[in-house]
KEDRENVEX-485212 format. One record per residue: residue number from 1; x, y, z of N, C-alpha, C, O in turn; residue in three letters. Coordinates in steps of 0.02 Angstrom, whole numbers, padded with zeros to 5 digits. Example, Ala and Ser with C-alpha at 12.3 -4.5 7.8 and 13.67 -1.06 7.14 Angstrom:
! KEDRENVEX-485212
PT    k     nxx     nyy     nzz    caxx    cayy    cazz     cxx     cyy     czz     oxx     oyy     ozz    r
PT    1   00660  -00284   00390   00615  -00225   00390   00660  -00165   00390   00712  -00166   00423  Ala
PT    2   00642  -00112   00354   00684  -00053   00357   00645   00002   00394   00670   00057   00402  Ser
This chain:
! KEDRENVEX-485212
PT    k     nxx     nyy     nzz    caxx    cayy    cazz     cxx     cyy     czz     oxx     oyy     ozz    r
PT    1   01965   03754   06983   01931   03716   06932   01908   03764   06877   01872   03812   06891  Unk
PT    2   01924   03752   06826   01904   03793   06765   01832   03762   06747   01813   03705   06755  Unk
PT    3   01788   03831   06713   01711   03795   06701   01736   03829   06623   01758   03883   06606  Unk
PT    4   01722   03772   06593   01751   03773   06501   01650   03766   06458   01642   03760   06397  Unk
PT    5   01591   03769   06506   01521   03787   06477   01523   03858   06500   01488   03883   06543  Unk
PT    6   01573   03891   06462   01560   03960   06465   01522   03972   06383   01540   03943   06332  Unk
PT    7   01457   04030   06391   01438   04071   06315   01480   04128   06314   01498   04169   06357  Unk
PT    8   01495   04120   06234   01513   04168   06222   01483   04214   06172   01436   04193   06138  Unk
PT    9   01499   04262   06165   01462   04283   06113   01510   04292   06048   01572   04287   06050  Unk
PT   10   01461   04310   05980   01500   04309   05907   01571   04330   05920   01624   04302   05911  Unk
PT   11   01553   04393   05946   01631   04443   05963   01685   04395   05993   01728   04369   05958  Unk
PT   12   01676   04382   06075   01703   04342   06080   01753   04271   06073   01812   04260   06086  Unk
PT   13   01697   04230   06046   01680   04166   05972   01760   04187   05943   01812   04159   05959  Unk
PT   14   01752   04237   05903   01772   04265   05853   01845   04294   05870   01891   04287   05829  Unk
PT   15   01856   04327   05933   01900   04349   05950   01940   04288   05989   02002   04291   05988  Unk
PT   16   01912   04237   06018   01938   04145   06049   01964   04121   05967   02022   04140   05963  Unk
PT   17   01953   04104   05934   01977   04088   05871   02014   04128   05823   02032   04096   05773  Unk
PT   18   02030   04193   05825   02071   04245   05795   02069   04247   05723   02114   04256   05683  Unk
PT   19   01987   04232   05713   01962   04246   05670   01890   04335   05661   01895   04381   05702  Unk
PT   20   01849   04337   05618   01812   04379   05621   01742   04355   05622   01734   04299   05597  Unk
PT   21   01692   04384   05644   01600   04373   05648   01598   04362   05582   01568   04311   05566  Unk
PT   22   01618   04389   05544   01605   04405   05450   01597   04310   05441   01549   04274   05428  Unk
PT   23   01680   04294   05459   01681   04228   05462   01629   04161   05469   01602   04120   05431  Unk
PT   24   01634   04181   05575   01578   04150   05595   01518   04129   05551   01495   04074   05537  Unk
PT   25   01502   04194   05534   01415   04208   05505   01435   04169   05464   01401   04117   05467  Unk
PT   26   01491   04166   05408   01459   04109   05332   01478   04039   05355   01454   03987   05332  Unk
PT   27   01521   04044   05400   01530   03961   05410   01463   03941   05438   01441   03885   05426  Unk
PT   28   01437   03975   05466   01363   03956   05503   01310   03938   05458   01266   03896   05467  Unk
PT   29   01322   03981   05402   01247   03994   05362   01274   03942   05317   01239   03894   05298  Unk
PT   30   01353   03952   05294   01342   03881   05244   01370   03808   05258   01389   03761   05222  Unk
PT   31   01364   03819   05337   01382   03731   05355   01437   03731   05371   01446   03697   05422  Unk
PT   32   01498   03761   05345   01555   03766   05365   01576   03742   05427   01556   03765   05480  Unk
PT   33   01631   03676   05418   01670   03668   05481   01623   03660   05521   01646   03621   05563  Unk
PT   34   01580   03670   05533   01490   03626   05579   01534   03650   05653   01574   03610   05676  Unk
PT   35   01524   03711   05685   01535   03726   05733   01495   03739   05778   01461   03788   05766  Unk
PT   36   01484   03707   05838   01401   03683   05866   01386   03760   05877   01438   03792   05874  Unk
PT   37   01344   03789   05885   01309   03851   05924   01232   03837   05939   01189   03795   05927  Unk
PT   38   01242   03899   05975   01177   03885   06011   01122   03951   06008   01136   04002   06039  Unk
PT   39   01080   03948   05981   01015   04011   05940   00979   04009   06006   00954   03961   06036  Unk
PT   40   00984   04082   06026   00939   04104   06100   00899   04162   06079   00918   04220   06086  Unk
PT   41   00829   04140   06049   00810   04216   06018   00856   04234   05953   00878   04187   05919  Unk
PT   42   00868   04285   05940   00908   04312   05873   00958   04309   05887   00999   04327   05845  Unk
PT   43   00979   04288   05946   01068   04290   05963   01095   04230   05955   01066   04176   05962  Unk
PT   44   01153   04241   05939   01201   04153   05910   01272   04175   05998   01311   04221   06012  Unk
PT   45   01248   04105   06035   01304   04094   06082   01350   04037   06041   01333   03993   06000  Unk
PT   46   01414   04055   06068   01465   03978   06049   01487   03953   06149   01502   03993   06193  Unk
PT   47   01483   03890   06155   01523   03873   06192   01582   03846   06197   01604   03803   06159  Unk
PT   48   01617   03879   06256   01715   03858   06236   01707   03805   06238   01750   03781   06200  Unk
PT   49   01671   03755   06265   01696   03670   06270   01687   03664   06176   01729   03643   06136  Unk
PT   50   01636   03685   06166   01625   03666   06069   01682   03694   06037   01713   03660   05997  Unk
PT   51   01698   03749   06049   01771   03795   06022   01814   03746   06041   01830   03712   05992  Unk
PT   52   01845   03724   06103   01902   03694   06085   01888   03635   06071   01933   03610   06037  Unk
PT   53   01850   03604   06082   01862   03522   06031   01851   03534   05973   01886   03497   05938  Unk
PT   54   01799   03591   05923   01827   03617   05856   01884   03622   05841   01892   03599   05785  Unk
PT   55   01961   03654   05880   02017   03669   05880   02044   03595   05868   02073   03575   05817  Unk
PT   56   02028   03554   05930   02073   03504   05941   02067   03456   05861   02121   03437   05837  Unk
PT   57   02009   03442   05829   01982   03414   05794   02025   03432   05724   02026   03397   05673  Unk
PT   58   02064   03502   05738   02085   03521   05671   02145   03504   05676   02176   03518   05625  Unk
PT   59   02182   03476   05724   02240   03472   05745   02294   03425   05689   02283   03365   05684  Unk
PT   60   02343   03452   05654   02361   03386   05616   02415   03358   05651   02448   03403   05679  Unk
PT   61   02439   03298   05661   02492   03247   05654   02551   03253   05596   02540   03219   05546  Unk
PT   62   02605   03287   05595   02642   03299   05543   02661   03250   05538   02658   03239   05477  Unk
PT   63   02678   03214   05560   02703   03148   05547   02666   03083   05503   02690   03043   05463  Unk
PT   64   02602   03092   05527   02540   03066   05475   02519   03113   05426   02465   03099   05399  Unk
PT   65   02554   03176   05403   02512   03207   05361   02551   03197   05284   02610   03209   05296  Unk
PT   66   02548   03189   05252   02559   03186   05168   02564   03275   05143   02515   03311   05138  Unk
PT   67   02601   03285   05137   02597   03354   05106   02584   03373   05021   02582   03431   05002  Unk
């Protein structure tokens, strides 16, 4: 059984999405893409269940998409 309420941290976050923290941080600070996290003290956790339904959420339908 996979446990998908794993924290991760920015690095992590960041390295699960194959993106950078630089990133993270402004989508965070300016609302961006509203990717849930979670503030523990000064530290920012992401959880994979929030990461991948973020993913899934971006998912397009080529077939429904209009280019």
């Amino acid at each position: 059984m996979q446990n998908n309420n794993i924290l991760m941290t920015q690095s992590e976050a960041a390295n699960y999405l194959h993106t950078t923290v630089g990133t993270l941080n402004t989508w965070r600070h300016y609302g961006k893409d509203k990717i849930p996290f979670i503030r523990w003290g000064n530290r920012i956790r992401y959880r994979k269940e929030d990461l991948d339904a973020w993913i899934q959420s971006h998912v397009i339908d080529p077939a429904n998409h209009n280019i």
